[in-house]
N, C-alpha and C positions, 0 to 999 in steps of 0.2 A: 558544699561542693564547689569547686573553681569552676572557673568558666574558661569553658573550651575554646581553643583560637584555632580554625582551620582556614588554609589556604585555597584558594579557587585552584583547580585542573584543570587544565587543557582537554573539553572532552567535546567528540562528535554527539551533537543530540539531534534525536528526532520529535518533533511535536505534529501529533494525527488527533481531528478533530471529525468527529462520527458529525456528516452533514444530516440535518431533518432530524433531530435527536427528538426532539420537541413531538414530532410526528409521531414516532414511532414509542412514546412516551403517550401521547394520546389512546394512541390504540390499546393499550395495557388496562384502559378503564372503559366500560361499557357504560350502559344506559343505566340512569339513577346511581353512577358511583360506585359500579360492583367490577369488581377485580375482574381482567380477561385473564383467568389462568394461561389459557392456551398462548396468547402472545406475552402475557410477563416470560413465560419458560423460552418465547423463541427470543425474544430479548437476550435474557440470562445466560441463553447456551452461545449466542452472537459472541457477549461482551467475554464470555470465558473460557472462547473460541482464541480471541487475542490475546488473555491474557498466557492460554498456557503456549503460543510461538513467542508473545515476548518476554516471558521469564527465562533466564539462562539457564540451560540444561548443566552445564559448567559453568561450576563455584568456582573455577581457578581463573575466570575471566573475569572482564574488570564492566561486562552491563548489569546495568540497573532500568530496573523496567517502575512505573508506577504509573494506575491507572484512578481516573477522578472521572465521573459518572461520564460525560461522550467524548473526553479523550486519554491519551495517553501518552506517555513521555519514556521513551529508550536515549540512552547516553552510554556511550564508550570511551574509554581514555584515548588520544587520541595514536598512541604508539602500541596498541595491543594487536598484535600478531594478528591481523587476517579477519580481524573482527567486521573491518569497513562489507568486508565480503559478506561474511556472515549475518550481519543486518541485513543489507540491500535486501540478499535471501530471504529473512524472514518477512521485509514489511513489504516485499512481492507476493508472501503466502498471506499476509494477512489480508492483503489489499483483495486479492481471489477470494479468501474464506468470507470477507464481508458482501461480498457482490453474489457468492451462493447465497447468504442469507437475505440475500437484496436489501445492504448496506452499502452508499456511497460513504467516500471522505475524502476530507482534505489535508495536506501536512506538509511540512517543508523539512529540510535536513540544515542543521547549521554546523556550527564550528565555532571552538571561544571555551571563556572563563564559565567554567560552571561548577556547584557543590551539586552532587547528588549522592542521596545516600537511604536507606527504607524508609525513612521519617520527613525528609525533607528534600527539595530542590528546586533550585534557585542559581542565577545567576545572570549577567549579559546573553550567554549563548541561548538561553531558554529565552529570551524577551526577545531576541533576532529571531530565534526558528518561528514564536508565534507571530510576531507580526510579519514574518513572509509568507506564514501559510495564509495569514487574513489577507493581507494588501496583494500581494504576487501570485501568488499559487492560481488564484478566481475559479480555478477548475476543478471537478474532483479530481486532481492529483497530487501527487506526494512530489515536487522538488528539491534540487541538491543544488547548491553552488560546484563549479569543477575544482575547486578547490578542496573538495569531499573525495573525488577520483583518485585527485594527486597526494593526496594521505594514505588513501588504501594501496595505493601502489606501491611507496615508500613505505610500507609497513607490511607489505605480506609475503608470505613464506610458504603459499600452497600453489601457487606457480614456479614455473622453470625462469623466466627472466621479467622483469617490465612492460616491454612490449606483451607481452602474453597474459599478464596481471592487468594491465590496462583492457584490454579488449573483452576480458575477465570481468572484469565488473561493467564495461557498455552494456555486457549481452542483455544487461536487468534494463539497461535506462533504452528512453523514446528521447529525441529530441526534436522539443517543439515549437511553432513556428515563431514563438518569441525569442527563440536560440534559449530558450529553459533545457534542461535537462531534466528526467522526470522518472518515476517507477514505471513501466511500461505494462501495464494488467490484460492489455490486449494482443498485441501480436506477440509478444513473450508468454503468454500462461498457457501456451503448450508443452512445455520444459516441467511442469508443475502435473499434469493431466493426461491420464490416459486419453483415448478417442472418443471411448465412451461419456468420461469426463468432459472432456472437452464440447461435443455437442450440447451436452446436459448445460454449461457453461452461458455458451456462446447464447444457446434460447433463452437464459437467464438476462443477461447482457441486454439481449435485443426487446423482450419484453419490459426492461425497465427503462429502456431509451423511448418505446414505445408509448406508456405509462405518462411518463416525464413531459413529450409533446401538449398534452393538456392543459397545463402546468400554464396560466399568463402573464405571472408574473417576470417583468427583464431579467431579474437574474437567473432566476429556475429556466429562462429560453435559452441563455445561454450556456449555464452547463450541460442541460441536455445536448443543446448545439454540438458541445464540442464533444460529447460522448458519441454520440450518432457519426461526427467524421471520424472519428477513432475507431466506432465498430467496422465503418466502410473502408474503410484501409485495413480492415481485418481480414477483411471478406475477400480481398484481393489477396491476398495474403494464403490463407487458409483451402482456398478453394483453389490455387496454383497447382497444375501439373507437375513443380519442380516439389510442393510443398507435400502433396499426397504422396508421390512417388518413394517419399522416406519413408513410410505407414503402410509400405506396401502389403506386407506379414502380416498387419494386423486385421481387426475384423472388417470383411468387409464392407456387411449392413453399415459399421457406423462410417466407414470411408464413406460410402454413395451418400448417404445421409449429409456427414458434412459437407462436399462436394456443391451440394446443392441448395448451401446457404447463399441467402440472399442481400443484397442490401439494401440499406430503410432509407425511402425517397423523401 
């Protein structure tokens, strides 16, 4: 057989790396060595929880998702119609479906040469995305360069103009106070959630910020750190008169409920 010569593509990739993997790998074996069913399965339903948002629902699109035991790797070509969008979206749901299952992570978004394909992938853009998620990202959060914004806006078609396509894809990002831009899992994941959802959420959230204080090690102080200001600019957020007023219809057990979340001192 010859040997195949393929050229590098220009494609947007993301690299998401499941923080505490090791932990939560721990838990799966009990005393003397004996399998935890019960957490291999919450494990198992976590990791294929992300895989079925980052498998493309459409074959006529150009991602490729591939997943190696606590991370996993999404790339787009970089000119495919509205895809930039379509991502942000999914690694906004993944980023929620991992925090229901009280899974942090971390990841970066890059841009560049890369081969991706079912068997294999490699290139520059994948060695840029993982070492911004190790060295830059430091939080659990997912990072973009804005040079990630200015592609999806040059390339989409489910907007009426630019302006409108740009502010389009903010609605997903935070920006944070290293002038990072970032997937936003907390004062955005009401766009994603009912009320009910949403309460169910947010006590999830605050119990593992809570959790997490324990934690003495510096660096585990400070991702929690930075989850804790994230949830309290939540709370300001969610518990707003202008914020509830939009939920008005809805039930109102879980409005007063939310209403009367708190923030973690």
């Amino acid at each position: 057989m010859g040997r195949m010569v393929k050229k590098y593509e220009n494609r947007i990739v993301l690299f998401l790396d499941i923080l505490g993997f090791k932990h939560h790998l721990n838990k799966t074996i009990g005393k003397e060595n004996v399998d935890d069913e019960k957490e291999i399965t919450k494990l198992y339903m976590s990791l294929l929880a992300i895989r079925a948002i980052a498998e493309p629902e459409d074959t006529n699109n150009s991602r490729i998702a591939t997943q190696f035991s606590d991370a996993i790797v999404i790339s787009i070509k970089e000119d495919d119609k509205n895809q930039v969008l379509y991502l942000l979206d999914d690694i906004a749901s993944i980023l929620i479906t991992l925090i229901r299952h009280r899974i942090i992570c971390r990841g970066a978004i890059s841009y560049g040469k890369l081969i991706h394909t079912k068997d294999v992938v490699f290139g520059p853009a994948l060695v840029d995305a993982y070492l911004t998620e190790s060295e830059a990202a430091m939080y659990p959060r997912v990072i973009l360069d804005q040079n990630i914004i200015k592609l999806g806006v040059n390339y989409d078609k489910f907007y009426e103009d630019k302006i409108s396509a740009e502010k389009g894809l903010l609605s997903y990002l935070g920006k944070d106070e290293d002038d990072k831009y970032y997937i936003d899992y907390f004062e955005q994941s009401h766009y994603r959630l009912s009320i009910k959802e949403l309460n169910d959420y947010v006590g999830i959230l605050r119990e593992m910020v809570l959790a997490g204080r324990r934690f003495k090690k510096p660096d585990l102080k400070v991702k929690y750190g930075w989850m804790k200001n994230k949830f309290n600019k939540m709370v300001d957020k969610y518990t707003s008169e202008i914020f509830l007023s939009y939920y008005k219809e809805d039930d109102r057990t879980e409005l007063e409920k939310l209403s009367r979340l708190k923030k973690i001192p």
